[in-house]
Every structure is written in structure tokens, then in C-alpha cells.
FIBA-321501 format. One record per atom (N, C-alpha, C): residue number from 1; x, y, z; residue in one letter; atom name. Coordinates in Angstrom, 1 decimal. Example, Ala and Ser with C-alpha at 12.3 -4.5 7.8 and 13.67 -1.06 7.14 Angstrom:
// residues 2
+--------+--------+--------+--------+------+-------+
: lumvex :      x :      y :      z : rose : gutor :
+--------+--------+--------+--------+------+-------+
:      1 :   13.2 :   -5.7 :    7.8 :    A :     N :
:      1 :   12.3 :   -4.5 :    7.8 :    A :    CA :
:      1 :   13.2 :   -3.3 :    7.8 :    A :     C :
:      2 :   12.8 :   -2.2 :    7.1 :    S :     N :
:      2 :   13.7 :   -1.1 :    7.1 :    S :    CA :
:      2 :   12.9 :    0.0 :    7.9 :    S :     C :
+--------+--------+--------+--------+------+-------+
END
This chain:
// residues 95
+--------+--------+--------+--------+------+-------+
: lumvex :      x :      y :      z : rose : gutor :
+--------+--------+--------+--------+------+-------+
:      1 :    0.8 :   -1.2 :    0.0 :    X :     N :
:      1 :    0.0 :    0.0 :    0.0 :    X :    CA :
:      1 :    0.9 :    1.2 :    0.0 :    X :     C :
:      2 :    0.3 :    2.4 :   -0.7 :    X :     N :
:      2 :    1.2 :    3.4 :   -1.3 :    X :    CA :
:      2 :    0.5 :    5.0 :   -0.6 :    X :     C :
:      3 :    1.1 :    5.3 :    0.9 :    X :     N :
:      3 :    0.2 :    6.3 :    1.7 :    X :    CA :
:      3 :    1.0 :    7.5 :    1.6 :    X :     C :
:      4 :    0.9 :    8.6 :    1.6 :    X :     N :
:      4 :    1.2 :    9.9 :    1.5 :    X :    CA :
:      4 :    1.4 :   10.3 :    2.8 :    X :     C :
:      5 :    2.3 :   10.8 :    3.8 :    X :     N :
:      5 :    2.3 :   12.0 :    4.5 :    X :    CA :
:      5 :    2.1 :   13.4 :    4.2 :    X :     C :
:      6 :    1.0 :   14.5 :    4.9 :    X :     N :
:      6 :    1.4 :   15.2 :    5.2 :    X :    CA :
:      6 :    1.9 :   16.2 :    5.8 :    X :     C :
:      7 :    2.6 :   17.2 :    6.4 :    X :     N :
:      7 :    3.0 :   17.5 :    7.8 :    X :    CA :
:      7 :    3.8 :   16.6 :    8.6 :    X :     C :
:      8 :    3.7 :   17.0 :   10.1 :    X :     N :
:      8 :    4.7 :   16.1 :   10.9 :    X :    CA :
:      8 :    6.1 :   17.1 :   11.2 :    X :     C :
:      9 :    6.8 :   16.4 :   11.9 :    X :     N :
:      9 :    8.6 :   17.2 :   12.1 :    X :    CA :
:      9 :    9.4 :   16.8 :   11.1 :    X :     C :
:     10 :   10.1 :   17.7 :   10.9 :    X :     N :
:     10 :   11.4 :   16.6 :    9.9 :    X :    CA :
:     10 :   12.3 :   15.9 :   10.7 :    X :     C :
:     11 :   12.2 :   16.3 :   11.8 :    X :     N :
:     11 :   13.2 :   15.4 :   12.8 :    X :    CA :
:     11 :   12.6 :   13.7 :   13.0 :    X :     C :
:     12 :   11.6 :   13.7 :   12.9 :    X :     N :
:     12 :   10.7 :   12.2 :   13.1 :    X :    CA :
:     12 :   10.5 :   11.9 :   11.7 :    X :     C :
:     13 :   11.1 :   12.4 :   10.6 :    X :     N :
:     13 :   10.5 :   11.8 :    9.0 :    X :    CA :
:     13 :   11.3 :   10.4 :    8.7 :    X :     C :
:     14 :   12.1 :   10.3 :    9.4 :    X :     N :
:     14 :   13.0 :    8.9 :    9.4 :    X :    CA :
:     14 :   12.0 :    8.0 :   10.1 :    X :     C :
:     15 :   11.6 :    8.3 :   11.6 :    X :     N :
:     15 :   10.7 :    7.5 :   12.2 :    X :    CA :
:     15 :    9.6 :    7.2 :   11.6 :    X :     C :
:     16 :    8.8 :    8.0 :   10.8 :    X :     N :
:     16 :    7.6 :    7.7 :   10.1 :    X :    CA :
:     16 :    7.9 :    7.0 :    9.3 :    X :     C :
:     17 :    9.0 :    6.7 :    8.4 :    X :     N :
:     17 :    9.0 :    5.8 :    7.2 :    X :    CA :
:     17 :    8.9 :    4.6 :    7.8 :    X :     C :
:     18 :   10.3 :    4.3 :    9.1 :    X :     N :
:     18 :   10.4 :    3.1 :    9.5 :    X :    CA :
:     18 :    8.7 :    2.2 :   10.2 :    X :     C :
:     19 :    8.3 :    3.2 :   10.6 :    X :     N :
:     19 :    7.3 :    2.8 :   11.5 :    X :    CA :
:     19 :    6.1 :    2.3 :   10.0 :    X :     C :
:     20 :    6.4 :    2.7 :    9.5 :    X :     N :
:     20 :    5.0 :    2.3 :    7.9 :    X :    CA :
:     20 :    6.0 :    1.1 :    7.4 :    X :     C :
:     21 :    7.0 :    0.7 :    7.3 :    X :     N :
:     21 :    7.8 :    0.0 :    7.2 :    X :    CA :
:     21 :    7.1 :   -1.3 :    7.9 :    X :     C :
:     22 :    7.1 :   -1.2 :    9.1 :    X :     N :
:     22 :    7.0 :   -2.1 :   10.1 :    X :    CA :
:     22 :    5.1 :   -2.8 :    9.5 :    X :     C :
:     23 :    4.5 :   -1.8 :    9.5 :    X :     N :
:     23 :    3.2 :   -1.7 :    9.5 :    X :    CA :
:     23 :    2.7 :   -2.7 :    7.5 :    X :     C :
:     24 :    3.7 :   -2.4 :    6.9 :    X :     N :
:     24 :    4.0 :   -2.8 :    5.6 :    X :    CA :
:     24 :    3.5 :   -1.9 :    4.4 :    X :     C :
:     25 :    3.9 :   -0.6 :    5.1 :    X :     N :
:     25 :    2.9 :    0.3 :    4.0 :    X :    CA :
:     25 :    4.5 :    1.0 :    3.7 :    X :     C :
:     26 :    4.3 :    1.5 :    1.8 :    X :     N :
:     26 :    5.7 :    2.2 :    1.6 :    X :    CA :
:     26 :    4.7 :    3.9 :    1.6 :    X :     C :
:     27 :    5.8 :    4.5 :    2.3 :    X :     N :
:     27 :    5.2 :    5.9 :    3.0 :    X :    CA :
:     27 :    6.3 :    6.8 :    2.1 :    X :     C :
:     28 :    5.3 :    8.0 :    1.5 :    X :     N :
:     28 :    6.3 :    9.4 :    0.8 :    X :    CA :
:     28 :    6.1 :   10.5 :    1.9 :    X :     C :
:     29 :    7.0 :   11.1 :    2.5 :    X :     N :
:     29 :    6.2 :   12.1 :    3.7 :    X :    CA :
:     29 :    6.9 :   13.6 :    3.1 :    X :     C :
:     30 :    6.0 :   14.7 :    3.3 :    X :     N :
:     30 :    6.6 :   16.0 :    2.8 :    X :    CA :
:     30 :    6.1 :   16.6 :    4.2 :    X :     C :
:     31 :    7.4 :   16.9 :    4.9 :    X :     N :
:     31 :    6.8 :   17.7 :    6.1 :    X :    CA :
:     31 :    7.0 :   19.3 :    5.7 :    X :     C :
:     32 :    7.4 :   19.8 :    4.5 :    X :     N :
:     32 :    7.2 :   21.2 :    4.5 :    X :    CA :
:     32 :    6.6 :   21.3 :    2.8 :    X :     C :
:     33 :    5.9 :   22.7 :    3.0 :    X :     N :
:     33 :    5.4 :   23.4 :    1.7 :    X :    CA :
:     33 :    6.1 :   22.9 :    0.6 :    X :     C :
:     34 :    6.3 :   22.4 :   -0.7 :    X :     N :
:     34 :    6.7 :   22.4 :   -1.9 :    X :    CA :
:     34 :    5.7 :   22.2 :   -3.0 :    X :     C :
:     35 :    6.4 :   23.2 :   -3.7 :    X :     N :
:     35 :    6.1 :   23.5 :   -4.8 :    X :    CA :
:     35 :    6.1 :   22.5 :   -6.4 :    X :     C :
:     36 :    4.7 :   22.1 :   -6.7 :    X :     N :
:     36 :    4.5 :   21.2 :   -7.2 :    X :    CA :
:     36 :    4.1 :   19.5 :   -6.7 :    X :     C :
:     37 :    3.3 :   20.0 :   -5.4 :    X :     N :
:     37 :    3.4 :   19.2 :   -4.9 :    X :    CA :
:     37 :    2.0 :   17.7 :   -5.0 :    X :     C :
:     38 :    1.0 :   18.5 :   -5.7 :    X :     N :
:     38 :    0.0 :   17.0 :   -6.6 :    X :    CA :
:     38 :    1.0 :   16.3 :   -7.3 :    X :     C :
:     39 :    2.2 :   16.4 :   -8.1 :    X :     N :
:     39 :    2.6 :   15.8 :   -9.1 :    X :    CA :
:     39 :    4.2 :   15.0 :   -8.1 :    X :     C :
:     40 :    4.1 :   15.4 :   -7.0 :    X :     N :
:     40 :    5.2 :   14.3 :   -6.4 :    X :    CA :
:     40 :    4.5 :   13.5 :   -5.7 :    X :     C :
:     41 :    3.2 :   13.2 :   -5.4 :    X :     N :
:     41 :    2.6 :   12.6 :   -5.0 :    X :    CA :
:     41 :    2.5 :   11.2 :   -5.4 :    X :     C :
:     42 :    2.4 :   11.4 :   -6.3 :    X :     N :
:     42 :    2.4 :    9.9 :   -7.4 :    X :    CA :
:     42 :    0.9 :    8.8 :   -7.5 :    X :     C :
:     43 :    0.8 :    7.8 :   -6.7 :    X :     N :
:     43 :    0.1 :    7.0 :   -7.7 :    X :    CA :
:     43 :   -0.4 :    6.7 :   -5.8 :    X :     C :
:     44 :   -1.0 :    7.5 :   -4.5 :    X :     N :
:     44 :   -1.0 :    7.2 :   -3.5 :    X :    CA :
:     44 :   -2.1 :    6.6 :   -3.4 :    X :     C :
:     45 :   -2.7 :    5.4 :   -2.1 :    X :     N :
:     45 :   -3.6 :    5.0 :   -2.4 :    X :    CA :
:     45 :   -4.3 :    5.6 :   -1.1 :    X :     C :
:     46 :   -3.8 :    6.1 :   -0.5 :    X :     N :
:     46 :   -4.2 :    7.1 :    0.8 :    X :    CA :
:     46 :   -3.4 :    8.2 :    1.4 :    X :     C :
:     47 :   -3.9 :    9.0 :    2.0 :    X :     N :
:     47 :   -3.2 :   10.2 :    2.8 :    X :    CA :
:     47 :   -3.4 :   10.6 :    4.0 :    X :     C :
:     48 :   -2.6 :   10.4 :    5.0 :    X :     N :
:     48 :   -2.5 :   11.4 :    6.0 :    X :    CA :
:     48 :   -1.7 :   12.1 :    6.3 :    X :     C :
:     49 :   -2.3 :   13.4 :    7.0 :    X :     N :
:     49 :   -2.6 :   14.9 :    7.2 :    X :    CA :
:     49 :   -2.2 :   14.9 :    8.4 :    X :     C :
:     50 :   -1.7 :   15.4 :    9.1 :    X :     N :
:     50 :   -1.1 :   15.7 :   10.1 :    X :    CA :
:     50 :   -1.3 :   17.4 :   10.4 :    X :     C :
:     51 :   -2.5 :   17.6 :   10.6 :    X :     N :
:     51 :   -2.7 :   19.1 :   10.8 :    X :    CA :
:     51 :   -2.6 :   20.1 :   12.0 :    X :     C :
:     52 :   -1.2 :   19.7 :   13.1 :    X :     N :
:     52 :   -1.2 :   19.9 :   13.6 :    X :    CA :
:     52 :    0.1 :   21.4 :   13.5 :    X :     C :
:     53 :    0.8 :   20.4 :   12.2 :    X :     N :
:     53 :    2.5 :   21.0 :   11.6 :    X :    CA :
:     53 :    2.2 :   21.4 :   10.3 :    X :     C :
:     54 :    1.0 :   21.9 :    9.7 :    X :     N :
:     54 :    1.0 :   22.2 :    8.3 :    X :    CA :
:     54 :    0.1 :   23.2 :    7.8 :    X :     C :
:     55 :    0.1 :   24.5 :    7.5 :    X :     N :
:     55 :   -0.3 :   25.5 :    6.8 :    X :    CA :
:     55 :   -1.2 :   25.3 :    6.3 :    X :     C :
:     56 :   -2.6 :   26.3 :    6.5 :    X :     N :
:     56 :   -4.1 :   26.0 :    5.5 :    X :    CA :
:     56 :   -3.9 :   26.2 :    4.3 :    X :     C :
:     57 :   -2.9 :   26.6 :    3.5 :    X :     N :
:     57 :   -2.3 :   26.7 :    1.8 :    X :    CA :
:     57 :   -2.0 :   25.2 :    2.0 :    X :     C :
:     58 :   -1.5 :   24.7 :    2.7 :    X :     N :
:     58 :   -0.7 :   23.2 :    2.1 :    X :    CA :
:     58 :   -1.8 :   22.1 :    2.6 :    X :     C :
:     59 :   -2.7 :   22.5 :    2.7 :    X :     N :
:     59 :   -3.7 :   21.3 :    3.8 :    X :    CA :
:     59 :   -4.8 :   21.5 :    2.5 :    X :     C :
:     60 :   -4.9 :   22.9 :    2.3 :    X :     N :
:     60 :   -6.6 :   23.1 :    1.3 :    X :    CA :
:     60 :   -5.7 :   22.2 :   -0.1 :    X :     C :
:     61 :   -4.5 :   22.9 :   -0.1 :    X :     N :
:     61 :   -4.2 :   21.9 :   -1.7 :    X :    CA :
:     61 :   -4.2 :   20.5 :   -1.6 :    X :     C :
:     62 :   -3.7 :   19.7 :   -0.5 :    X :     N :
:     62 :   -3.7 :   18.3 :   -0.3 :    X :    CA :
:     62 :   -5.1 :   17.9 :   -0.4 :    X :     C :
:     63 :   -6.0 :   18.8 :    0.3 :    X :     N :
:     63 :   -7.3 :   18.4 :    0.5 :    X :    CA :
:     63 :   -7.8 :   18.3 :   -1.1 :    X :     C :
:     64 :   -7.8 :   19.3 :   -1.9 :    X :     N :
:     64 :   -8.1 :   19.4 :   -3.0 :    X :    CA :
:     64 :   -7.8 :   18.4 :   -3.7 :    X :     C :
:     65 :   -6.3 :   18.2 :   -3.6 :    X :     N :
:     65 :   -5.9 :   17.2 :   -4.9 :    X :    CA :
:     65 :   -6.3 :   15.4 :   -4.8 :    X :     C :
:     66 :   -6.6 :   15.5 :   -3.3 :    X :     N :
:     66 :   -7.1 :   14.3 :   -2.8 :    X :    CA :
:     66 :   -8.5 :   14.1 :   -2.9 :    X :     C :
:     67 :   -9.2 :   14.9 :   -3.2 :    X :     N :
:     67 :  -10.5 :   14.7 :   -3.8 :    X :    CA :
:     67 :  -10.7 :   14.5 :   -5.2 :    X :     C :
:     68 :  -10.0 :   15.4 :   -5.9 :    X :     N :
:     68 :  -10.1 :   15.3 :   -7.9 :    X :    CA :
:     68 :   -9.7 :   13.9 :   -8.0 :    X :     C :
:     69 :   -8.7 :   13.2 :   -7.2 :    X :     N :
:     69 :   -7.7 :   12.0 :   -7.5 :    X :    CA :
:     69 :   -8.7 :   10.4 :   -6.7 :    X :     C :
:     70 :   -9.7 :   10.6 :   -5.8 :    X :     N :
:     70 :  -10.4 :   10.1 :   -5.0 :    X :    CA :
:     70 :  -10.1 :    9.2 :   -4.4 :    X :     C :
:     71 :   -8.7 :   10.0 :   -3.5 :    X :     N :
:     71 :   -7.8 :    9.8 :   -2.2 :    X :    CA :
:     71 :   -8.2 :    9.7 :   -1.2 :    X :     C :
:     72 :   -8.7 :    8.7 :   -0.3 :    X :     N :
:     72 :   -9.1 :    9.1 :    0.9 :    X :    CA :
:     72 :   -7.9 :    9.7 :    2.2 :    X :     C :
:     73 :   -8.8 :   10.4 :    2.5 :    X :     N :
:     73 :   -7.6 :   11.4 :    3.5 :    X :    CA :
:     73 :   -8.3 :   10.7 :    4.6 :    X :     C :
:     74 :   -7.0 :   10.9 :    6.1 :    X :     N :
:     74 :   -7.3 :   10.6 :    7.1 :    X :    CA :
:     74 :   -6.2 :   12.2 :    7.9 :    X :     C :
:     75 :   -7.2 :   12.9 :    8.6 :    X :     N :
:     75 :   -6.7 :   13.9 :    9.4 :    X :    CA :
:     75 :   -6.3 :   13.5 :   10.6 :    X :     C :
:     76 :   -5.1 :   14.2 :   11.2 :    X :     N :
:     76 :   -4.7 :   13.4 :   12.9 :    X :    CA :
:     76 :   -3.9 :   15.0 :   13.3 :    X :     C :
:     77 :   -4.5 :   15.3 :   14.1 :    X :     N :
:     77 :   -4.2 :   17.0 :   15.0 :    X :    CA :
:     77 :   -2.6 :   16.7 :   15.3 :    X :     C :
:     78 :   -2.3 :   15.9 :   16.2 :    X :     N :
:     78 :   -1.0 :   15.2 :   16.7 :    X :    CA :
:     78 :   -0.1 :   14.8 :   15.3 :    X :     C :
:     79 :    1.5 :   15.0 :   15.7 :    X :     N :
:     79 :    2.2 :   14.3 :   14.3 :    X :    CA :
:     79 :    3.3 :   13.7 :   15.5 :    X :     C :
:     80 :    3.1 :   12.5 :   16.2 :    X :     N :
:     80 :    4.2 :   11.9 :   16.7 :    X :    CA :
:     80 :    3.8 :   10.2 :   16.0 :    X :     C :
:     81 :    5.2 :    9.7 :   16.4 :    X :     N :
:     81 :    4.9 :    8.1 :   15.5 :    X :    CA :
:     81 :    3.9 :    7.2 :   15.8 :    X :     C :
:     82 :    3.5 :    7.5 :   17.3 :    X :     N :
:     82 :    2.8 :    7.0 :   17.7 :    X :    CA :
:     82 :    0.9 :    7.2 :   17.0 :    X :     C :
:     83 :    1.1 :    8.4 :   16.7 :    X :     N :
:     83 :   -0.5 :    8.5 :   15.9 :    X :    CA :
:     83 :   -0.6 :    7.9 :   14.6 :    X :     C :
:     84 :    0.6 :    7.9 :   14.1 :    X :     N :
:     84 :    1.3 :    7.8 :   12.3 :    X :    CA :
:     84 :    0.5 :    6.1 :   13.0 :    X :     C :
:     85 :    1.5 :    5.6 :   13.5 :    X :     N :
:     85 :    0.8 :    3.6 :   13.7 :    X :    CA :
:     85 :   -0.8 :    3.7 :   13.9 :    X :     C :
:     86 :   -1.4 :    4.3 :   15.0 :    X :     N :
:     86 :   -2.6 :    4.8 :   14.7 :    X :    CA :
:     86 :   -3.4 :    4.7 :   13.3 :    X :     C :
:     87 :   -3.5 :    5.8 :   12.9 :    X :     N :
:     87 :   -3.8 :    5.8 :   11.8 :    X :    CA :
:     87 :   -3.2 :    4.6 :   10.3 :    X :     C :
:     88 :   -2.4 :    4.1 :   10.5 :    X :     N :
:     88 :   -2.2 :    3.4 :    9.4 :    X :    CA :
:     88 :   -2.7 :    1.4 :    9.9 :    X :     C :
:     89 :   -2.8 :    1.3 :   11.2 :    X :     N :
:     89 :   -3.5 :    0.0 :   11.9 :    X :    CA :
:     89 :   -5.2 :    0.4 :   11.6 :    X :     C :
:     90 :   -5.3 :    1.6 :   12.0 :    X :     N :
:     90 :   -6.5 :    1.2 :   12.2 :    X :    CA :
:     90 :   -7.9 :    1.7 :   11.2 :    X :     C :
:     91 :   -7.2 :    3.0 :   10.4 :    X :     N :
:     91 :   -8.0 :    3.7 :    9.7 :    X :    CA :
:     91 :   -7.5 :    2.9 :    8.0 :    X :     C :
:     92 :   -5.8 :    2.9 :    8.0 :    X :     N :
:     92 :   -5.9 :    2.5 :    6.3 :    X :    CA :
:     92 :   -5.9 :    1.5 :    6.2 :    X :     C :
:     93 :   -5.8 :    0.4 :    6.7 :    X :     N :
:     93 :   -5.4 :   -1.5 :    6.6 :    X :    CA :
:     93 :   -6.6 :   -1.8 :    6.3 :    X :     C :
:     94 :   -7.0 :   -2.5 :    5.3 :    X :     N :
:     94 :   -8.0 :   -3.0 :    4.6 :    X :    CA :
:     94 :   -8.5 :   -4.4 :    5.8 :    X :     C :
:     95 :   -9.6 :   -4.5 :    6.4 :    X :     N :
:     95 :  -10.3 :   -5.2 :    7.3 :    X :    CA :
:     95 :  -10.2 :   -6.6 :    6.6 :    X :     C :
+--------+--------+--------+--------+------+-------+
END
């Protein structure tokens, strides 16, 4: 499974991968603003948002491109590894 970060610390972007690692998901994480950023996204089959560390310009365009693309987003207030496992056990893992 192919999940998007967005937000979070860059200090913990190492932690996030390993921990989606563990969980068996391959994770792209962008913890800051860039430019062009629907098209580094790639081919995701979900996203979370981490709205705790991320700008309403960078949240409404994720939001946006995740709807045209019909991406289910999962929002989490909190960006520690601990919510990232959260969210990827219990919201993206196919039942």
C-alpha cells in the first residue's frame, strides 16, 4: 500500500517511514510546503494529514488534490509516530 504523509517534524521523517515499514505500507512524507506538490505525489492510495505541523495553503491543496484524485484522506491533530501507527492499523489497513 502506497500512503502519503502530510506534515509532521522533519526530525521524526525517518521515524515515520520506518514505522509504515514495520506496518507494511511504503510511505512518501513531505513535512514542509513544496512547490508542485499534486505531481510528487504519485500514484498514493491514501493520505494522511497531520494538521497539527501544516499550513491552511498546504492542507486546502492536499485536500483538494485528494478529492479530484479520489484519495481518501485521514486527518490526525497530533504528528508523533505514535498517531502515524494509529492511523495506518487502524484507519488505512484493509479489514
Amino acid at each position: 500500500m502506497n500512503v502519503v504523509l502530510i506534515g509532521g517534524m522533519d526530525r521524526l521523517e525517518r521515524h515515520y517511514v520506518e514505522e509504515a515499514e514495520d506496518c507494511g505500507v511504503r510511505l512518501k512524507v513531505f513535512t514542509k510546503s513544496q512547490t508542485g506538490l499534486s505531481s510528487k505525489i504519485g500514484s498514493a492510495e491514501a493520505m494522511i494529514l497531520f494538521t497539527n505541523k501544516v499550513s491552511h495553503r498546504v492542507r486546502n491543496e492536499a485536500l483538494s488534490m485528494a478529492k479530484a484524485r479520489n484519495i481518501p484522506v485521514h486527518m490526525c491533530h497530533s504528528c508523533g509516530v505514535c498517531s502515524l501507527r494509529t492511523c495506518l492499523l487502524n484507519c488505512l489497513k484493509p479489514q
